[in-house]
C-alpha positions as CSV (number, residue, x, y, z in Angstrom):
1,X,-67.5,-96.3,-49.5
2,X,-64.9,-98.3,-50.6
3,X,-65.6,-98.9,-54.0
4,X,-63.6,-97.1,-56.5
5,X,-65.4,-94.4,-58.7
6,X,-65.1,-95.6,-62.5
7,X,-65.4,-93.1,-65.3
8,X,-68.1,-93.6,-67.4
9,X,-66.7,-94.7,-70.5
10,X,-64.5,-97.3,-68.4
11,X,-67.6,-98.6,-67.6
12,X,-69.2,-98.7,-70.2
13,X,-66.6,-100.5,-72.0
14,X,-66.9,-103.1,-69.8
15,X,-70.3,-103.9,-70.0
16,X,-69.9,-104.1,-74.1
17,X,-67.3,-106.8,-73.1
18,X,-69.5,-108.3,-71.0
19,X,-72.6,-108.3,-73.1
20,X,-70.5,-108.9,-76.4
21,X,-71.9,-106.3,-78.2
22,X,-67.9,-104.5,-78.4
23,X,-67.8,-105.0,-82.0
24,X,-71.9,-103.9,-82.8
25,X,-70.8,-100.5,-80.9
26,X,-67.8,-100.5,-82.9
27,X,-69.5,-100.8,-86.1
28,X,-72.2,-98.0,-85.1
29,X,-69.2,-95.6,-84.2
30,X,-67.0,-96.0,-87.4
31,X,-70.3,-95.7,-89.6
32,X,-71.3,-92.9,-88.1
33,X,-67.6,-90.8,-88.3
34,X,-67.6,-92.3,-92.1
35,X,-70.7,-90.3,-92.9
36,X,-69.6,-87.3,-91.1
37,X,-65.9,-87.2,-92.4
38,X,-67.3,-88.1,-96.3
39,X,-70.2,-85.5,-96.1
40,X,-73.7,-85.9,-96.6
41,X,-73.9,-86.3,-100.4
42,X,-71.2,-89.2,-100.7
43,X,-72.8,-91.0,-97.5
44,X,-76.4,-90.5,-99.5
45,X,-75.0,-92.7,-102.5
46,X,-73.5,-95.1,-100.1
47,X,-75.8,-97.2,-100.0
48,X,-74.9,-100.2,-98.0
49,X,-72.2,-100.0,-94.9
50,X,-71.1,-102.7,-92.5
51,X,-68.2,-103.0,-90.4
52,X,-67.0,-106.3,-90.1
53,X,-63.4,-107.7,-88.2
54,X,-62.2,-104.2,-88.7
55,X,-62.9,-103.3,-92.2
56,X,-65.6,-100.7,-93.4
57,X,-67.9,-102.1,-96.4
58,X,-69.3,-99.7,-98.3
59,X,-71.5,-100.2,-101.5
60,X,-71.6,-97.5,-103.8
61,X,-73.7,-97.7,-107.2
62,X,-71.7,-94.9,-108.6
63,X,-68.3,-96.7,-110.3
64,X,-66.8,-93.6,-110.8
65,X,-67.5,-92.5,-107.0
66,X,-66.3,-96.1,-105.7
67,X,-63.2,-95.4,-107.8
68,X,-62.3,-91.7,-106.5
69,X,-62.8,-92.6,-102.7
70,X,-60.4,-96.0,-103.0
71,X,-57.5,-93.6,-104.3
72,X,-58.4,-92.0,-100.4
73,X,-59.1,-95.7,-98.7
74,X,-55.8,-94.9,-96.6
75,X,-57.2,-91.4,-95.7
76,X,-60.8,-92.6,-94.6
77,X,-59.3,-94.7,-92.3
78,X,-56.9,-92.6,-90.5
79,X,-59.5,-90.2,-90.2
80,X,-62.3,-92.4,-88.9
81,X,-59.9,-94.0,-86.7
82,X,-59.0,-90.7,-85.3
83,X,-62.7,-89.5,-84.9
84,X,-63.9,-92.1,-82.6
85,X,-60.2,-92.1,-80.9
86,X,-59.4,-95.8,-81.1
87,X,-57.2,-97.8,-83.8
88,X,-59.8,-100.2,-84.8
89,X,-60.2,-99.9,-89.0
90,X,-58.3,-101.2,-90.8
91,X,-59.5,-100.6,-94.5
92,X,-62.4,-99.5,-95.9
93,X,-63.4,-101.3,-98.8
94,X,-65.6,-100.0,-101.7
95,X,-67.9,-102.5,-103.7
């Protein structure tokens, strides 16, 4: 037995480096903590999200919406980033 034991998240890290599919995961986890931290009416009118090279894309039909939640872009992102425990967004941006 002389392998070390890995924790699980250690290893699976390393597999999403290996496989490339770190930033797909990423993606998943900061949508998914946008929709929780917004609620579930705002992340109904989003329409459209994609992460993409660390920012959060998020369409919203609503112009008066997509202006109230860019006066809390900063927010978002501290939040989100603080959900899924790593530094990864950037910005979110609204279209």
């Amino acid at each position: 037995m002389g392998k070390e034991v890995q924790p699980l998240q250690e290893y699976l890290k390393t597999v999403y480096r290996r496989l490339d599919v770190e930033e797909a995961v990423s993606g998943v986890e900061v949508v998914t903590a946008y929709k929780e931290i917004v609620g579930e009416l705002i992340s109904k009118l989003s329409q459209q999200m994609q992460y993409k090279q660390g920012c959060l894309y998020v369409t919203i039909a609503s112009a008066a919406l997509r202006q109230g939640l860019s006066y809390k872009r900063q927010s978002l992102t501290e939040k989100i980033n603080q959900k899924i425990g790593k530094d990864i967004l950037k910005d979110v941006i609204f279209r």
